[in-house]
N, C-alpha and C positions, 0 to 999 in steps of 0.2 A: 681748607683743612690740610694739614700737614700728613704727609705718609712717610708712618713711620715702622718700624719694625713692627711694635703691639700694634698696632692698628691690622698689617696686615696678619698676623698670627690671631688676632681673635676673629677677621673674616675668615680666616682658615677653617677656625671653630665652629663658626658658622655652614660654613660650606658643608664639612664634612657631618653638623646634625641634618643638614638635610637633607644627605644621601644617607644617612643611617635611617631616620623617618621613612624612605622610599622603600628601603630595603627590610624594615619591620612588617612593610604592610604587603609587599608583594614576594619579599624571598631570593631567594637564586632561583634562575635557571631559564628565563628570560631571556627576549632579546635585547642587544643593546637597545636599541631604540625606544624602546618600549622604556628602558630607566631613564636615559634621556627626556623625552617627553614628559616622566613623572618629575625626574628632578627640577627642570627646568621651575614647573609650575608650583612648587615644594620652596625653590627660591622665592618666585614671584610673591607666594603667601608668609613667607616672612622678612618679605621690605627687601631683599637685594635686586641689584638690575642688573640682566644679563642679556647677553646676544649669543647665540649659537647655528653652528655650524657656517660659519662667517671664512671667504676666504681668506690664506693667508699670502701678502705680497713677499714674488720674490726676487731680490735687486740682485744682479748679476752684471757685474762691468757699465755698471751705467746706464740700465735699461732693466726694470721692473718687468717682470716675465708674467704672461697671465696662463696660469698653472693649475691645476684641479685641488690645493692641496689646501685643506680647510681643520679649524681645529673645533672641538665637541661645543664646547660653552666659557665664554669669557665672564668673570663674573667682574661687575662694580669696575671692568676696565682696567683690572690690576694682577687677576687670578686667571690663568688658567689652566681649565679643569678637563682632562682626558677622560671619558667613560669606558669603562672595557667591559663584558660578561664572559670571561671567559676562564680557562684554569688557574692561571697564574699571571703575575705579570713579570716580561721578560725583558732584557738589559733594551732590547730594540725601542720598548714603549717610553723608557726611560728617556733615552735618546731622541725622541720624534718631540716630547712634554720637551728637551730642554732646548733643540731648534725653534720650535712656538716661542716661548721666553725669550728666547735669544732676539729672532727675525722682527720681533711685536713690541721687543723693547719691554716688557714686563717681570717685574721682581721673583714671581714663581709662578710655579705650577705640582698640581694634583692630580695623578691616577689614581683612579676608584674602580676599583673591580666588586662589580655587585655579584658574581659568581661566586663569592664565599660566605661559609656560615657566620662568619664574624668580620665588618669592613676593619674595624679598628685595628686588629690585630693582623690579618692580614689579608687585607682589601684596600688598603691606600696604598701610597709613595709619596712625599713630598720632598719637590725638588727646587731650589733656589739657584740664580747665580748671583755676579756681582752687584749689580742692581741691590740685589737686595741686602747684601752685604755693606754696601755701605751708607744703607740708609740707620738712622738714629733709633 
């Protein structure tokens, strides 16, 4: 199968009904983990495959470093997705989603803060680099 932009924009779609599904049935106020856990398995029941909390390598002059630094949930090997529950999300989390993308070789990534009364409006971020820029 070809990856193409639409392809990754309707897993987007995907992604973020089923952290709206998570966050219909339990709310704000949560810990992360706890949305993690639901999302993860909110995936699972509608056909995507994911791995989470998976370290991330980091190459530094020629020698891959073994480092504590892990991202939330990769989904389908193309997306990934930051969980947050907390107030707001700030330039740093933005920053952390586009080193992931960057380091993992991946077209984008999503934070979800299930801390808000509303994900859509403002409980995500989506953030691409080139990768995904210049796919078709």
């Amino acid at each position: 199968m070809e990856i193409t932009k639409k392809y990754i924009d309707d897993l987007t779609y995907k992604i973020l009904g089923s952290a709206i599904e998570v966050h219909k049935h339990l709310g704000p106020g949560l810990l992360e983990s706890i949305y993690e856990k639901c999302f993860i398995h909110e995936l699972g029941l509608r056909g995507m495959h994911y791995k989470s909390q998976q370290n991330v390598p980091i190459a530094y002059k020629g020698i891959c470093l073994d480092a504590d630094l892990r991202y939330d949930v990769l989904v389908n090997d193309l997306i990934i997705v930051e969980l947050k529950a907390m107030e707001g999300i700030l330039p740093v989390h933005e920053a952390v989603v586009l080193s992931y993308v960057q380091m993992l070789n991946k077209p984008k990534g999503i934070i979800i803060n299930f801390n808000r009364t509303n994900i859509m409006h403002h409980g995500q971020k989506t953030l691409v680099n080139e990768i995904y820029q210049t796919l078709n």
